[in-house]
C-alpha positions, 0 to 999 in steps of 0.5 A: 500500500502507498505512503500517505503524505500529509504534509503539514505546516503553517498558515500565514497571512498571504495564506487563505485558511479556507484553502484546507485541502490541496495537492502539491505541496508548499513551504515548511519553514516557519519560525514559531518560536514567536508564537509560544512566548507565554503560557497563555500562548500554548492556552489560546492553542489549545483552544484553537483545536477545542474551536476546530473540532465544532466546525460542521466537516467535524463535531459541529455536524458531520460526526454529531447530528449530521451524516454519522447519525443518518447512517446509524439509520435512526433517521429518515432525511427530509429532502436528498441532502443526507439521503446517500449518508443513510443509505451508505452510498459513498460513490455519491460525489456531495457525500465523497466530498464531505468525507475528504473534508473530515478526514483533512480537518480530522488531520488539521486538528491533530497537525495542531495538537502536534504543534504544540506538544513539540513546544510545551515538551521543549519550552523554557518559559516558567509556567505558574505551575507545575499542574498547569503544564501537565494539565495541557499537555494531557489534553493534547495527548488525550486529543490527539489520541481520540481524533486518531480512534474516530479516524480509525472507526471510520477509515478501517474496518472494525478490530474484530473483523481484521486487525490487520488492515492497513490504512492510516498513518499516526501522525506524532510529529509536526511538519512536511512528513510522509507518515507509513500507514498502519494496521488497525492493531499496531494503530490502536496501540498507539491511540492507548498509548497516547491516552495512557500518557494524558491519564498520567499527566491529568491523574493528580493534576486536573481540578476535576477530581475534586470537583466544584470548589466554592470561592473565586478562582485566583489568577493562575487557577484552573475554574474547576466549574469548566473541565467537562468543557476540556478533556479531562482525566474522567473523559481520558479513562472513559476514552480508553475505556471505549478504546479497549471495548473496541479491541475486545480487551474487556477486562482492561474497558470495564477497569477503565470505564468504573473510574468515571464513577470514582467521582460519584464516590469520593466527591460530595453530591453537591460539588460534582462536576457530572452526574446523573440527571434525575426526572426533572432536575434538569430544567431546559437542559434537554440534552441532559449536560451535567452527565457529559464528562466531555463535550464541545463548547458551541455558538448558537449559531453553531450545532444548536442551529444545526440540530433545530434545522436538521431535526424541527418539524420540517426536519428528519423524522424519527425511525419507525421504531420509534415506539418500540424502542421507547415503549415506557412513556414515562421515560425522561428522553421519551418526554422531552426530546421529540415531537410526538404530536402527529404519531405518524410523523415524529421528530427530536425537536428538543434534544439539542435544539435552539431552546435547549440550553446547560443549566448549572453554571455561573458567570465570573460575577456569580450570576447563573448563564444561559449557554447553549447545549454543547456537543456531547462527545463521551458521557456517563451513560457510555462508561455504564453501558461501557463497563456491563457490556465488558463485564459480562463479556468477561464472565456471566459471573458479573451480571449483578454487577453489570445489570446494576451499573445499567439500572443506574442510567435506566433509573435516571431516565425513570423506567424500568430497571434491568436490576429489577428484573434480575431480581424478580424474574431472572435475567440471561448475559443475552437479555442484558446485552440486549438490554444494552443495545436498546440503551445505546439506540435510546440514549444516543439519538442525534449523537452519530454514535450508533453507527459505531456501535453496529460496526463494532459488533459487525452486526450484520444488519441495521433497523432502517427509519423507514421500519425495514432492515440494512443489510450490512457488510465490512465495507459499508461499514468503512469510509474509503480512504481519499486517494493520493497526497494531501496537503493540510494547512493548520492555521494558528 
């Protein structure tokens, strides 16, 4: 297989920064050591990656509430727009064009990782502390590392279908570089390294362990109040927790995806910085935020728009599934994220739309602030569903433990409970893994994590919108891989 050439470098004023993707190459030389003169430098560049992830080729559409959720088959487009999406048409030239697009940002946005990373590990300016440091340099590793697995869910084929693929190329190294492609195997265990250098350098640093700390944040602090807006150390241990899922290595996932709970347990109730929702705890914040460990700040005009367009009432409706899978109508999603007004015709108005917005936090003057819902990226529910899928997978010895970890989520959204179930009539490892497959099609709606999950699985089917089935196969499950050389431009 060929080379594929990224080659990457800066953007400079004479530079459009529109001008993301290109096929020749330009100049490397750029003197940067202009750009990381201060701490607040490698601070703003770190935020310009957190900034480039809600772009609409990436999490601001395309891998949320956009082309991936239409291929997990949830919804049926209103109009042609994402119709080759849900039908995983990749010859259609739109849909190819905004493939390329991801996969260039998805590289620009991993280029500027990069670029840091090389100049906070060789630096010499005295940051104001010692946790500030690591702090960032965590979240580039944790960043970097993610960026490069939702390349490879969607560029390779699944793990457990042929670890041996080669594709992608890892890219650890800022510059004009001709990276070798990798297998799926050899990719992964770079992603897991990655993620375990954030995890050291966030374990005892980052302010999220100890959740909410009351009083005015002093200059060269960290706002604890704002770390699931960042890649925290939660979020890292749950990455690696979906990572290792991925893999099959179920011991090290369930290990992993129980630490998110730590912080139910050794932080107070009222300090947590995540938690479960309970029915009706949560005002307008339709899409549930305080159980996000980790999700992307947005304008209004950003992904809520994009979502109240694309799932209002003149929007895609929902599958016809609908009604089966929320077949408890006290259920907290069922309530308060659609339109159910016209039965045969019902839309996830709510979940993320223009009047959803985070509850719970406070302006530098102590006043509460209307923020738009942000975009979920790895969230409390996942490490459940994470950690009882891995556990039974391990042994049918650990269903208690998994049937108790799912109930928690189920309780918070007031239905029934596998654990009761349990209990009353019994329960078999295939009824819990089913359970935790209607879970992942309840909670995950307008998220673009469904497809992931059929695709891990390599399940052989996926329930259609329209009430019939897709028949699926290795390489409707993966994205083609844009041909030839591709030079990304990361502006700074």
């Amino acid at each position: 297989m060929k080379k594929i050439y990224l080659l990457l470098f800066l953007c400079v004023a004479s530079v459009s920064c529109n001008e993301w993707f290109d096929t020749t190459p330009d100049g490397t030389s750029i003197p940067e050591d202009r750009f990381f003169r201060n701490e607040n430098a490698f601070l703003n560049a770190l935020t310009d990656v957190y900034t480039q992830l809600r772009s609409e080729s990436l999490y601001g559409r395309m891998l949320s509430v956009g082309e991936l959720e239409f291929m997990g088959q949830n919804f049926q487009p209103a109009g042609t727009d994402f119709q080759a999406a849900a039908d995983l048409n990749y010859a259609d030239a739109a849909f190819r064009t905004a493939i390329e697009q991801t996969f260039v940002d998805m590289y620009k946005a991993i280029a500027a990782c990069n670029n840091v990373i090389g100049h906070i590990e060789t630096t010499k300016i005295v940051f104001n502390s010692k946790s500030r440091k690591r702090i960032i340099t965590g979240e580039l590793y944790g960043l970097r590392a993610a960026l490069h697995f939702e390349l490879l869910r969607l560029f390779h084929p699944a793990y457990a279908v042929d670890p041996g693929f080669v594709g992608l190329p890892y890219m650890v190294r800022f510059g004009m570089t001709a990276s070798e492609p990798l297998s799926t195997e050899v990719f992964v265990g770079k992603v897991i390294a990655d993620l375990e250098r954030a995890a050291s350098e966030l374990e005892t640093t980052d302010p999220v362990l100890d959740g909410f700390k009351p009083g005015t944040v002093l200059p060269g602090e960290i706002d604890s109040r704002l770390r699931t807006f960042c890649l925290n150390y939660y979020a890292v241990t749950t990455l690696l927790a979906r990572v290792c899922l991925y893999k099959g290595d179920y011991e090290q996932a369930a290990a992993y995806a129980a630490r998110a709970f730590e912080h139910q347990t050794k932080v107070e109730k009222r300090y947590r910085l995540f938690y479960y929702f309970g029915p009706g705890e949560y005002g307008d914040d339709y899409s549930f935020s305080r159980e996000h460990l980790f999700g992307i700040a947005t304008l209004p005009e950003g992904f809520p728009r994009s979502a109240a367009l694309l799932y209002g009432r003149d929007g895609a409706s929902v599958t016809k599934h609908y009604a089966a899978l929320f077949d408890n109508p006290k259920d907290t999603r069922y309530r308060d994220w659609f339109d159910n007004s016209d039965p045969s015709r019902v839309f996830m108005a709510y979940k993320f739309g223009e009047n959803s917005v985070l509850n719970g936090y406070t302006s530098v003057a102590g006043n509460e602030s209307v923020l738009p819902c942000r975009i979920p990226f790895v969230k409390l529910g996942e490490a459940a569903l994470i950690e009882a899928e891995a556990l039974v997978r391990q042994s049918a010895d650990n269903i208690a433990d998994a049937a108790a970890r799912v109930a928690e989520l189920q309780k918070a959204r007031d239905i029934p409970t596998v654990a009761e179930r349990l209990e009353t009539s019994g329960l078999t490892v295939g009824e819990l893994l089913d359970a935790i497959e209607l879970e992942y099609r309840r909670e995950f709606f307008g998220e673009g994590q469904l497809f992931y999950y059929y695709k891990r699985l390599n399940s052989p089917r996926i329930p259609r919108s329209d009430g019939t089935e897709l028949t699926m196969t290795a390489d409707k499950y993966t994205w083609p891989i844009p041909e030839g050389s591709v030079n990304v431009k990361q502006a700074l």
